[in-house]
PDB file with one MODEL, atoms N, CA, C and O in Angstrom:
MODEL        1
ATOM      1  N   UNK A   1       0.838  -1.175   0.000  1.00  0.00           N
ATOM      2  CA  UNK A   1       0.000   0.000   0.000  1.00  0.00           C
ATOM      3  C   UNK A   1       0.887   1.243   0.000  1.00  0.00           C
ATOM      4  O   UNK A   1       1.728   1.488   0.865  1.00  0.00           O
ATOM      5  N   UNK A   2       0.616   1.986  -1.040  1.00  0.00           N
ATOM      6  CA  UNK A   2       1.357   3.100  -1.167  1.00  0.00           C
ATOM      7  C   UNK A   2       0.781   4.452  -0.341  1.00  0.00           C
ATOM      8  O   UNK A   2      -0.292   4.254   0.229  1.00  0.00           O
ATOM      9  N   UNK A   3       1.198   5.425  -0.243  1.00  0.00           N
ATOM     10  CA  UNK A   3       0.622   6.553   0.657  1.00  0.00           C
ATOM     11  C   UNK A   3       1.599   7.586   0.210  1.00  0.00           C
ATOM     12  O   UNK A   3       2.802   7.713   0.437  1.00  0.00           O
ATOM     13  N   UNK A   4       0.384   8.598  -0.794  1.00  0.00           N
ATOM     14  CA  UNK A   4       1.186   9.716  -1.452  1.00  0.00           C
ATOM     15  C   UNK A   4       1.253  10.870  -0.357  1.00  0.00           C
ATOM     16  O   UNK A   4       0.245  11.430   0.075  1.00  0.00           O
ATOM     17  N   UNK A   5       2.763  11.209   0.108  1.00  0.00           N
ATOM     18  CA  UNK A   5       2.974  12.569   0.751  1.00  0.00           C
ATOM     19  C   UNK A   5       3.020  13.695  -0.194  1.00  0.00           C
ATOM     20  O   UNK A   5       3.584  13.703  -1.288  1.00  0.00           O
ATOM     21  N   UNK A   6       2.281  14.753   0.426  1.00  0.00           N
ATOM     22  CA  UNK A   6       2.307  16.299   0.152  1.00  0.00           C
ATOM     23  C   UNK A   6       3.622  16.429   0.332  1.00  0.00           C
ATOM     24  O   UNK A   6       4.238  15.841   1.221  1.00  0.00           O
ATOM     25  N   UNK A   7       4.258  17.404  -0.710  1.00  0.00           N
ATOM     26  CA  UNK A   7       5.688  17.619  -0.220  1.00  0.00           C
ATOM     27  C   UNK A   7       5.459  19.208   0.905  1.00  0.00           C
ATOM     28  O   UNK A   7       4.820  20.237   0.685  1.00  0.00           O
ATOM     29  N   UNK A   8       6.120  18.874   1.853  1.00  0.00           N
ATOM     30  CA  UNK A   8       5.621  20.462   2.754  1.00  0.00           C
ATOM     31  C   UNK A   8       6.844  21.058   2.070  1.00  0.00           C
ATOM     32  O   UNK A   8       7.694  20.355   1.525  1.00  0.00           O
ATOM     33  N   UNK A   9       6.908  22.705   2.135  1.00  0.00           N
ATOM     34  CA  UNK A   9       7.786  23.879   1.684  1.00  0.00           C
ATOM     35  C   UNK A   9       9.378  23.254   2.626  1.00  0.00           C
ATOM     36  O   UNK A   9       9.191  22.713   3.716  1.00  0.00           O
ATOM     37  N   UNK A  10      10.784  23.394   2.109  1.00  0.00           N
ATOM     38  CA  UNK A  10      11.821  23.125   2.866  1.00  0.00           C
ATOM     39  C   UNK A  10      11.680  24.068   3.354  1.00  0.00           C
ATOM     40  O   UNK A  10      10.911  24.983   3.059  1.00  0.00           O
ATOM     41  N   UNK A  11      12.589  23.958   4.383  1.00  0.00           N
ATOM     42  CA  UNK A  11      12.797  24.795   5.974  1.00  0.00           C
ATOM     43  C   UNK A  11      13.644  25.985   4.984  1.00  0.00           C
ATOM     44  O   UNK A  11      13.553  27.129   5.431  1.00  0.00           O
ATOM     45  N   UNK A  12      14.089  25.901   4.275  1.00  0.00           N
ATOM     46  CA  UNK A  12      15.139  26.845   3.597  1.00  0.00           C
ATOM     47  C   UNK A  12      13.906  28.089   3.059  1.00  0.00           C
ATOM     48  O   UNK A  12      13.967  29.290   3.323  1.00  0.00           O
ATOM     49  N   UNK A  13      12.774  27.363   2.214  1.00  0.00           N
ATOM     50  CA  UNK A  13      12.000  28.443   1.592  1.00  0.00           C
ATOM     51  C   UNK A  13      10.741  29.126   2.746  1.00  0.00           C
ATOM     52  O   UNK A  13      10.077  30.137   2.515  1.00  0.00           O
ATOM     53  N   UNK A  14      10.654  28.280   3.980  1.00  0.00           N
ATOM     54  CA  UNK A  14       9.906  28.924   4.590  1.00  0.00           C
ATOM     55  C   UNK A  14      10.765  29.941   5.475  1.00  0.00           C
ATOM     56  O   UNK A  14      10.077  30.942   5.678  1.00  0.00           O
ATOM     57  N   UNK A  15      12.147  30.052   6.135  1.00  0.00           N
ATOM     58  CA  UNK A  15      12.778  30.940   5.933  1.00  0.00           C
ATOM     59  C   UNK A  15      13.322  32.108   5.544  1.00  0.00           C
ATOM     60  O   UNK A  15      13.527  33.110   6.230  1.00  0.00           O
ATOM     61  N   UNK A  16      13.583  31.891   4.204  1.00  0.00           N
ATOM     62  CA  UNK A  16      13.288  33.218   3.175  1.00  0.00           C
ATOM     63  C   UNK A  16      11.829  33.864   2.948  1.00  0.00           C
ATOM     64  O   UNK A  16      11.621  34.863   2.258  1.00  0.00           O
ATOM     65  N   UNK A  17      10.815  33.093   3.676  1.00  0.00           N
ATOM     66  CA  UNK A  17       9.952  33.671   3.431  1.00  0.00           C
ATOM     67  C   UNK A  17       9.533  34.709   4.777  1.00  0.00           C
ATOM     68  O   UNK A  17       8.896  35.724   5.059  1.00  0.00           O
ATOM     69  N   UNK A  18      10.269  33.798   5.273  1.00  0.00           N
ATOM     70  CA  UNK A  18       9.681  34.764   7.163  1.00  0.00           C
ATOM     71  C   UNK A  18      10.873  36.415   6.859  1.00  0.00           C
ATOM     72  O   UNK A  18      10.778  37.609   7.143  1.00  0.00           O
ATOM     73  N   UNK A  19      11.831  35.597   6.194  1.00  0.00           N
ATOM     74  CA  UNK A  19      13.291  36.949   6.414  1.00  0.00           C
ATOM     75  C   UNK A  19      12.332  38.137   5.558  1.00  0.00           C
ATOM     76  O   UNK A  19      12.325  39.337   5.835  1.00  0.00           O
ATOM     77  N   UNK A  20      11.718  37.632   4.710  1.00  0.00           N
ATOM     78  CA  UNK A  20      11.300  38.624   3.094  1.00  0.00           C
ATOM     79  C   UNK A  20      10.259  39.520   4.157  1.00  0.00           C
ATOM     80  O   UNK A  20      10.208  40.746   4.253  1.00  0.00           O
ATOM     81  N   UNK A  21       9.228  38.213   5.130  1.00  0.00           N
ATOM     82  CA  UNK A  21       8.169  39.827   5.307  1.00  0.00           C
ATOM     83  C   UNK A  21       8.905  40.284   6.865  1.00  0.00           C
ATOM     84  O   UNK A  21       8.227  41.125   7.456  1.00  0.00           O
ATOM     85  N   UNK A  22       9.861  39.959   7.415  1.00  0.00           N
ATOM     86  CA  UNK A  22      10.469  41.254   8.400  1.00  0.00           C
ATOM     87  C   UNK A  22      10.959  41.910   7.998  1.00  0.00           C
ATOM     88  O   UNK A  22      10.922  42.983   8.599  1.00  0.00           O
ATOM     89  N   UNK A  23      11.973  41.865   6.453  1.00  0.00           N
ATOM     90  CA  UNK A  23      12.484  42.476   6.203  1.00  0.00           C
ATOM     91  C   UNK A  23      11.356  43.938   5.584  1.00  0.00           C
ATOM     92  O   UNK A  23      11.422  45.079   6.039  1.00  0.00           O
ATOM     93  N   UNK A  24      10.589  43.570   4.697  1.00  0.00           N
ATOM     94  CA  UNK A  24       9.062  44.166   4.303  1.00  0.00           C
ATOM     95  C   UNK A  24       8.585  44.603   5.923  1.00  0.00           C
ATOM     96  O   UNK A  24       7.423  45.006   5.883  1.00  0.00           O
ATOM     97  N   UNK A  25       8.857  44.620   6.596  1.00  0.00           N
ATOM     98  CA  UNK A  25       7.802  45.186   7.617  1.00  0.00           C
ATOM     99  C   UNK A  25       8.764  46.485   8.008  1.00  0.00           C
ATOM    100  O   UNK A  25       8.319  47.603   7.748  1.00  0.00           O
ATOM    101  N   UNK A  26      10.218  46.348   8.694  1.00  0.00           N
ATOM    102  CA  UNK A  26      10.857  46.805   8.739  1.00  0.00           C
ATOM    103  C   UNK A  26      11.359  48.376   7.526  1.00  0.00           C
ATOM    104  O   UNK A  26      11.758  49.485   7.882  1.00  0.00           O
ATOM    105  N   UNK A  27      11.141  47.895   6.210  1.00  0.00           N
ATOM    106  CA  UNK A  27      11.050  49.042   5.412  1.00  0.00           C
ATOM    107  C   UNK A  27       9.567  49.982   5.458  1.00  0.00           C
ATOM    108  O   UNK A  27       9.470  51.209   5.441  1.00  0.00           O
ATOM    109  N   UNK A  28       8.507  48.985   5.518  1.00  0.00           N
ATOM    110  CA  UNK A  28       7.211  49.710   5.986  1.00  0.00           C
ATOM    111  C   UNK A  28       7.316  50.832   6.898  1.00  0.00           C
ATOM    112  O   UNK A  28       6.819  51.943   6.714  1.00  0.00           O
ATOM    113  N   UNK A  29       8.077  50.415   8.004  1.00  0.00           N
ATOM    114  CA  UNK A  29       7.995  51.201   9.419  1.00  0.00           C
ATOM    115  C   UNK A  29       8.736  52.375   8.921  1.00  0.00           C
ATOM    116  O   UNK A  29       8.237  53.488   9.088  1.00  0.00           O
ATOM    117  N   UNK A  30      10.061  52.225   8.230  1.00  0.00           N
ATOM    118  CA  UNK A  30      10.783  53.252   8.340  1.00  0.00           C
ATOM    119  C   UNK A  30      11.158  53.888   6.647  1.00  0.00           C
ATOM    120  O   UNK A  30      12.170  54.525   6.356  1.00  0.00           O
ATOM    121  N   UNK A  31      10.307  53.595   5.927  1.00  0.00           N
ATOM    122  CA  UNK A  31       9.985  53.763   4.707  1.00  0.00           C
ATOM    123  C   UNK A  31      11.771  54.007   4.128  1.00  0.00           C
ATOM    124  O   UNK A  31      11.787  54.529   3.013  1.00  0.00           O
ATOM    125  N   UNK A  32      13.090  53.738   4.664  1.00  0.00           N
ATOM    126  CA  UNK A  32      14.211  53.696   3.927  1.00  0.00           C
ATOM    127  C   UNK A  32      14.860  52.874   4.787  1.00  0.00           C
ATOM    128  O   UNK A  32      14.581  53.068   5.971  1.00  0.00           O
ATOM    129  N   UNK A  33      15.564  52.097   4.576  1.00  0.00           N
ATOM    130  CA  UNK A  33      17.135  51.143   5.349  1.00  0.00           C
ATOM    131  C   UNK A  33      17.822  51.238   4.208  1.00  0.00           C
ATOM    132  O   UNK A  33      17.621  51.246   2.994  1.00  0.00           O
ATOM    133  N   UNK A  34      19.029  51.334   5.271  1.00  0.00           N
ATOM    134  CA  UNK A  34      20.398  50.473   4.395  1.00  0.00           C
ATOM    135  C   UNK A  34      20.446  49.043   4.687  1.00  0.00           C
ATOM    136  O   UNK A  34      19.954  48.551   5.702  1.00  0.00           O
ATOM    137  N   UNK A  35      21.114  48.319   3.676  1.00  0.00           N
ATOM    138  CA  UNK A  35      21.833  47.161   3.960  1.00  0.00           C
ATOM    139  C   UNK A  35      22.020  46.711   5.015  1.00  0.00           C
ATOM    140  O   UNK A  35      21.297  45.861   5.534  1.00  0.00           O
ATOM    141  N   UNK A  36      23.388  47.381   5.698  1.00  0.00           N
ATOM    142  CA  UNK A  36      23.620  47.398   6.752  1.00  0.00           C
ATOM    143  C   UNK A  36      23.076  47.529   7.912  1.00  0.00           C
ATOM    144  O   UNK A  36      23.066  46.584   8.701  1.00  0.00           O
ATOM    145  N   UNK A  37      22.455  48.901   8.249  1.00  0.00           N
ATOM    146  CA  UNK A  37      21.488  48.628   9.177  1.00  0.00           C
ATOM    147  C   UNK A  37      20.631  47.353   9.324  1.00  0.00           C
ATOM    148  O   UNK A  37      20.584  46.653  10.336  1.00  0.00           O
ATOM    149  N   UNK A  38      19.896  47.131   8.062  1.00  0.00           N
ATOM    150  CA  UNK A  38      18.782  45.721   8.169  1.00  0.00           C
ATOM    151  C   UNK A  38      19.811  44.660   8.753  1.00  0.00           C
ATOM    152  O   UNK A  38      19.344  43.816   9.517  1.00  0.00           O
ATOM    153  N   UNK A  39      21.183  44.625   8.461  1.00  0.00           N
ATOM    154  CA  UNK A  39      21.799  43.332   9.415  1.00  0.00           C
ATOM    155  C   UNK A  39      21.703  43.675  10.319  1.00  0.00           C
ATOM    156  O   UNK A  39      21.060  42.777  10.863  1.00  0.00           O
ATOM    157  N   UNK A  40      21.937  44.685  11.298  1.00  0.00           N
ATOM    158  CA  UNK A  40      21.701  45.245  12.642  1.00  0.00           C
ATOM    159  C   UNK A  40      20.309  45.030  13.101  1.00  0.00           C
ATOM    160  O   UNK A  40      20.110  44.976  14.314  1.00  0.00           O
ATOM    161  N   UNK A  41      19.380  44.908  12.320  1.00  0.00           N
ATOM    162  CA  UNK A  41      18.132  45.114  12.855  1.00  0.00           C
ATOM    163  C   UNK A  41      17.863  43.676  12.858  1.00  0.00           C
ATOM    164  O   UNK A  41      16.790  43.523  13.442  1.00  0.00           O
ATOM    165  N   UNK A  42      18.340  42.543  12.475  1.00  0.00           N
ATOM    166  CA  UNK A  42      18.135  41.210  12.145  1.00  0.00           C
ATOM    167  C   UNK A  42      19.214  40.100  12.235  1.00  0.00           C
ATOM    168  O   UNK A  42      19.593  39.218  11.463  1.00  0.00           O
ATOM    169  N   UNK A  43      19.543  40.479  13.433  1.00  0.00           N
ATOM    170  CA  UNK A  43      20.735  39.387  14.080  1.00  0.00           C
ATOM    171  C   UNK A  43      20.594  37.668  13.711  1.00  0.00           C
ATOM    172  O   UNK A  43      21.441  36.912  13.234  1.00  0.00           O
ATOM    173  N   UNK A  44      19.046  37.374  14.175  1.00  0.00           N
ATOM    174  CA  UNK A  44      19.226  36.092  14.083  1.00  0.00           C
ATOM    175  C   UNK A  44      19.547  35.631  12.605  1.00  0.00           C
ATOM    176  O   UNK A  44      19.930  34.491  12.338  1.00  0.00           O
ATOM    177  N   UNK A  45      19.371  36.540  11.758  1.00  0.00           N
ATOM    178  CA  UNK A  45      20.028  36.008  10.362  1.00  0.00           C
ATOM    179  C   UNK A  45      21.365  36.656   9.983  1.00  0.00           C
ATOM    180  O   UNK A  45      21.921  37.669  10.408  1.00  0.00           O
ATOM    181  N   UNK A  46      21.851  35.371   8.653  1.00  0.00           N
ATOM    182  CA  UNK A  46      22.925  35.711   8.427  1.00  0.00           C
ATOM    183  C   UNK A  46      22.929  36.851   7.100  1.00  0.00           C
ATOM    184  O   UNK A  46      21.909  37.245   6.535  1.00  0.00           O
ATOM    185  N   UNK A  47      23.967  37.155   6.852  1.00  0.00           N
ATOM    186  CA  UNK A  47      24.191  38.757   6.306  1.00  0.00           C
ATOM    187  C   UNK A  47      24.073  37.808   4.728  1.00  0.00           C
ATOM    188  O   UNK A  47      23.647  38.326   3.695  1.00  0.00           O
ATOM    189  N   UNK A  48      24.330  37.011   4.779  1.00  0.00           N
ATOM    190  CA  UNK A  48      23.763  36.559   3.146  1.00  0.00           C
ATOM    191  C   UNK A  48      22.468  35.947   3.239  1.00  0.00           C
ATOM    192  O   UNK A  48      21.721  36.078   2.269  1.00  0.00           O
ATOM    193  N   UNK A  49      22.059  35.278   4.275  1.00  0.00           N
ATOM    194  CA  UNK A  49      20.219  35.477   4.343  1.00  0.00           C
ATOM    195  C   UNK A  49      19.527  36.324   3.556  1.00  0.00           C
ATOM    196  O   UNK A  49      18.721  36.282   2.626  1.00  0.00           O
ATOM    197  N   UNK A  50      20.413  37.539   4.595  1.00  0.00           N
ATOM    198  CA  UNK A  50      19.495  38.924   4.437  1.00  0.00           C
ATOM    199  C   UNK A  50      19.294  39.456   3.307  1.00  0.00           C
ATOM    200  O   UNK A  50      18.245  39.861   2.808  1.00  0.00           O
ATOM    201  N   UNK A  51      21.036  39.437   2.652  1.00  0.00           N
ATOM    202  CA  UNK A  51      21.299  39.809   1.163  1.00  0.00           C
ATOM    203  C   UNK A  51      20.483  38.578   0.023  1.00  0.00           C
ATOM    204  O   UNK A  51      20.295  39.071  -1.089  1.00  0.00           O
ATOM    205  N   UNK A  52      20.119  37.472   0.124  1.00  0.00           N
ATOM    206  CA  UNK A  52      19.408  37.419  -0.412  1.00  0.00           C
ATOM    207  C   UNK A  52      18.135  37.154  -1.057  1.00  0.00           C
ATOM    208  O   UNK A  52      17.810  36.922  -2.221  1.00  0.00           O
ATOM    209  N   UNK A  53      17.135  37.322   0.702  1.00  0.00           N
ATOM    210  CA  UNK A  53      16.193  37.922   0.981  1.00  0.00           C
ATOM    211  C   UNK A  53      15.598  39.341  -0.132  1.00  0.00           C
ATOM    212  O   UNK A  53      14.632  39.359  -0.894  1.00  0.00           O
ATOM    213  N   UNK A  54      16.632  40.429   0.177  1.00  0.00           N
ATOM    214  CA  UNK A  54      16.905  41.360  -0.623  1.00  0.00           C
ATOM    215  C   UNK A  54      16.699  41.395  -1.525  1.00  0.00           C
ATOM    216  O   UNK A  54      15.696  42.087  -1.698  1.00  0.00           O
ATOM    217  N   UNK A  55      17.373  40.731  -3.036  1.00  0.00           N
ATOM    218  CA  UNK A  55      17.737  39.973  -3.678  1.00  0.00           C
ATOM    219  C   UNK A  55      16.052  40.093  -4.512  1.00  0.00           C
ATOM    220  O   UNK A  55      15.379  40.947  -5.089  1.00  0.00           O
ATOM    221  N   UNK A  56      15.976  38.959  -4.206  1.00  0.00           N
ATOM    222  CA  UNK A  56      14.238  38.015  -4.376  1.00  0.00           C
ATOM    223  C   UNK A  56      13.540  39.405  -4.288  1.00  0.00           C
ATOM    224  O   UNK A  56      13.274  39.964  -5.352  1.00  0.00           O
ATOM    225  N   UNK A  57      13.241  39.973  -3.182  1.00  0.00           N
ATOM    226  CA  UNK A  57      12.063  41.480  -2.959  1.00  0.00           C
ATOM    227  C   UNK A  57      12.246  42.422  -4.042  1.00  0.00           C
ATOM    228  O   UNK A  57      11.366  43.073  -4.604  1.00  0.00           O
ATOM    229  N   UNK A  58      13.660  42.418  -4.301  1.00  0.00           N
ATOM    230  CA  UNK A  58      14.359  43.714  -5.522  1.00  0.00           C
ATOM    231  C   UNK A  58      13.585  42.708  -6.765  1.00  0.00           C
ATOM    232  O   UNK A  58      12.507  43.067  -7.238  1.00  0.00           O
ATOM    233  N   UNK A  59      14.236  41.481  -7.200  1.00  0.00           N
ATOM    234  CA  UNK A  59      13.510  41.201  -8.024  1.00  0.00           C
ATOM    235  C   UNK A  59      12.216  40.996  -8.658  1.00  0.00           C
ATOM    236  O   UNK A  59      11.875  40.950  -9.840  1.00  0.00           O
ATOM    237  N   UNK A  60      11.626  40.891  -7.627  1.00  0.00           N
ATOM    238  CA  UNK A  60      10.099  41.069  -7.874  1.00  0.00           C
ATOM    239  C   UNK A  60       9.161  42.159  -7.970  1.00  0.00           C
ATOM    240  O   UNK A  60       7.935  42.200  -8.076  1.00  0.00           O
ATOM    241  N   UNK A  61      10.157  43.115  -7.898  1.00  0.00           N
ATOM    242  CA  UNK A  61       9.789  44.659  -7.458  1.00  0.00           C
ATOM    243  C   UNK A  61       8.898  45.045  -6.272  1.00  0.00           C
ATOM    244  O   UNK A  61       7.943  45.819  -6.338  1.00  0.00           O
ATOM    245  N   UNK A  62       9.260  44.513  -5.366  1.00  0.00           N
ATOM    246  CA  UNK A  62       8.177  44.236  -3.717  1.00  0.00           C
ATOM    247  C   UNK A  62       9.252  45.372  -2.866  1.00  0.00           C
ATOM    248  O   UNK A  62       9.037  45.441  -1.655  1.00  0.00           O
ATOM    249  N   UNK A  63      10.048  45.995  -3.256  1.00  0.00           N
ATOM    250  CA  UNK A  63      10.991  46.867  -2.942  1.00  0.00           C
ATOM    251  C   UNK A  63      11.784  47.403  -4.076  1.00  0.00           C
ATOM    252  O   UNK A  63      11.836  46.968  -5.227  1.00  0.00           O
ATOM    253  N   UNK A  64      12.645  48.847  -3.335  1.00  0.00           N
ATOM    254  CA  UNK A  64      13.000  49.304  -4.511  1.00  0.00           C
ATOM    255  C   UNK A  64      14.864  49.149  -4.204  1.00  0.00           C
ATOM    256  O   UNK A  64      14.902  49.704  -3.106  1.00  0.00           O
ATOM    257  N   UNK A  65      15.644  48.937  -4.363  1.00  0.00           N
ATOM    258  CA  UNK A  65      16.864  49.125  -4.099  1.00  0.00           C
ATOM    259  C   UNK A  65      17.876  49.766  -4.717  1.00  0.00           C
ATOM    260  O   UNK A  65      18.086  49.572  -5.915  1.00  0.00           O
ATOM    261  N   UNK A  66      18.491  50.455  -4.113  1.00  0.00           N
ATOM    262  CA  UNK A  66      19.380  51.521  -4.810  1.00  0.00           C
ATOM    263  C   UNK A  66      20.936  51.790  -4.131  1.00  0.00           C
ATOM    264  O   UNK A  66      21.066  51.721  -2.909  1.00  0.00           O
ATOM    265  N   UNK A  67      21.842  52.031  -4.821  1.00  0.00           N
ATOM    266  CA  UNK A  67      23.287  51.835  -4.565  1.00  0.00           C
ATOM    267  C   UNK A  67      23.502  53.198  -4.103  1.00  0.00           C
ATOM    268  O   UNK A  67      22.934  54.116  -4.694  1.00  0.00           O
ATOM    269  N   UNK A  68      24.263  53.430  -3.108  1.00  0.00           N
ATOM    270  CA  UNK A  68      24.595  55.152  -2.422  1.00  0.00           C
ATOM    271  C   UNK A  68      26.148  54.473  -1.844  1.00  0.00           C
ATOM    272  O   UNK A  68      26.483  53.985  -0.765  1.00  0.00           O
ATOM    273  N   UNK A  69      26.746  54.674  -2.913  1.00  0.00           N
ATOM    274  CA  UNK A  69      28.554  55.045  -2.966  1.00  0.00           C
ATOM    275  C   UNK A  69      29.218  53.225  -1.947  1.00  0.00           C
ATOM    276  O   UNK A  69      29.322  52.229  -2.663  1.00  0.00           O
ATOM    277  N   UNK A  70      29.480  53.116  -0.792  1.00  0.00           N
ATOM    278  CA  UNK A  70      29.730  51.893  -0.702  1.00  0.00           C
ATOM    279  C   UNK A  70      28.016  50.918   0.188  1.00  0.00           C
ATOM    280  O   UNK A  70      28.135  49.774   0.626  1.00  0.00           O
ATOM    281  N   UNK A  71      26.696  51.666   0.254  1.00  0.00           N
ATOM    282  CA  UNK A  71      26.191  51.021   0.703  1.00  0.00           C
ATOM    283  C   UNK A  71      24.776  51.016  -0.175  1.00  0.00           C
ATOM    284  O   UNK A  71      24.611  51.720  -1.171  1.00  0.00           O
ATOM    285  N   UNK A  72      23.731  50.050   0.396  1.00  0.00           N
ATOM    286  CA  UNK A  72      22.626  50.161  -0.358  1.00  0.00           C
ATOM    287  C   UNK A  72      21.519  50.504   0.338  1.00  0.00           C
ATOM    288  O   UNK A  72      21.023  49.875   1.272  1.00  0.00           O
ATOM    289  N   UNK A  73      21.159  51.479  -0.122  1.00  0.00           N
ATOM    290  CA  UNK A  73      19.420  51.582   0.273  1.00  0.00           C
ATOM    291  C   UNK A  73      18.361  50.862  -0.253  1.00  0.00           C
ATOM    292  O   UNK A  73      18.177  50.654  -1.453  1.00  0.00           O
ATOM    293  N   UNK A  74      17.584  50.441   0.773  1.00  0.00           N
ATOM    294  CA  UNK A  74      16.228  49.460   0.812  1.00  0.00           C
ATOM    295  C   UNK A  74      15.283  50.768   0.440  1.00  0.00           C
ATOM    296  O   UNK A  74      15.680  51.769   1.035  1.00  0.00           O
ATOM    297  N   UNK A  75      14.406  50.945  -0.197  1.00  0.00           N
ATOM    298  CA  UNK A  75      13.012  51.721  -0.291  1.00  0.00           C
ATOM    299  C   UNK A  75      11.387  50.636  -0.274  1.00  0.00           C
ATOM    300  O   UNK A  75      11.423  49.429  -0.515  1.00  0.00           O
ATOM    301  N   UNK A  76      10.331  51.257  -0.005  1.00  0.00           N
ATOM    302  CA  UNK A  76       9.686  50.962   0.420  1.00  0.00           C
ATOM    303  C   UNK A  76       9.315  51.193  -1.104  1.00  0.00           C
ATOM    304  O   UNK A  76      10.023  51.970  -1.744  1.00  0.00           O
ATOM    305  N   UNK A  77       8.211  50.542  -1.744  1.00  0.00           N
ATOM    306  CA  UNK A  77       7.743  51.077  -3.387  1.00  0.00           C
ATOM    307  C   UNK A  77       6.413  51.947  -3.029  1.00  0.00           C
ATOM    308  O   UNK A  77       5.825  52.282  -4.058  1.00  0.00           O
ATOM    309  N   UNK A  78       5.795  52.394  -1.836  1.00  0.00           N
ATOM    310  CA  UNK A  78       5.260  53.638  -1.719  1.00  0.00           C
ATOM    311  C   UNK A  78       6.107  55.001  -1.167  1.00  0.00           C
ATOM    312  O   UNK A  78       5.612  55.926  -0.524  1.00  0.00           O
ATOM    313  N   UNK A  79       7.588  54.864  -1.617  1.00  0.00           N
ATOM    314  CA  UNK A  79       8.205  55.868  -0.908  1.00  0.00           C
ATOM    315  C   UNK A  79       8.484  56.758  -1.739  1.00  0.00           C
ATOM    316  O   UNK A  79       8.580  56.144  -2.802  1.00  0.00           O
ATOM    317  N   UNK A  80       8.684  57.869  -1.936  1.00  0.00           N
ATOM    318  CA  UNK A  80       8.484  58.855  -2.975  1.00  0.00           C
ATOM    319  C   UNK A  80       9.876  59.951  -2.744  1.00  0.00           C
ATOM    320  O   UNK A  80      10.294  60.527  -1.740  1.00  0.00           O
ATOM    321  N   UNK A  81      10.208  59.929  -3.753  1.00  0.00           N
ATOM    322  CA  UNK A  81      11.776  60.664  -2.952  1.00  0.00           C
ATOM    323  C   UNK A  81      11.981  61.931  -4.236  1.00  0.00           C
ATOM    324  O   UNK A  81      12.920  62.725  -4.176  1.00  0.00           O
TER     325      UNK A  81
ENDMDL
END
């Protein structure tokens, strides 16, 4: 007797998914971060988590990201500058 499993989401993509909306909540609140800061603000992850958390949000256009000389700014896509 066979018994078909549901595959559940890996621990890896439900992860990136929790990092994507703190990271999204976090730009909400403060409608700009850097890079950097968001590692400060998000210890329990690692700095390539975060970066590419990032990454994925930039690509989908769920954020806006922008380069300022050695760091990057996070924007919120209702932020108006």
């Amino acid at each position: 007797m066979a018994i078909a499993l549901l595959s559940a989401p890996t621990s890896t993509n439900q992860t990136s998914e929790i990092i994507e909306r703190e990271i999204l909540a976090q730009i909400e609140e403060q409608d700009v971060v850097s890079l950097d800061t968001l590692v400060v603000l998000l210890p329990q992850y690692s700095w390539s988590q975060i970066f590419h958390a990032v990454d994925c949000l930039a690509r989908c256009g769920k954020i806006s990201l922008r380069r300022h000389r050695f760091d990057y700014a996070l924007f919120s896509t209702h932020y108006t500058a």
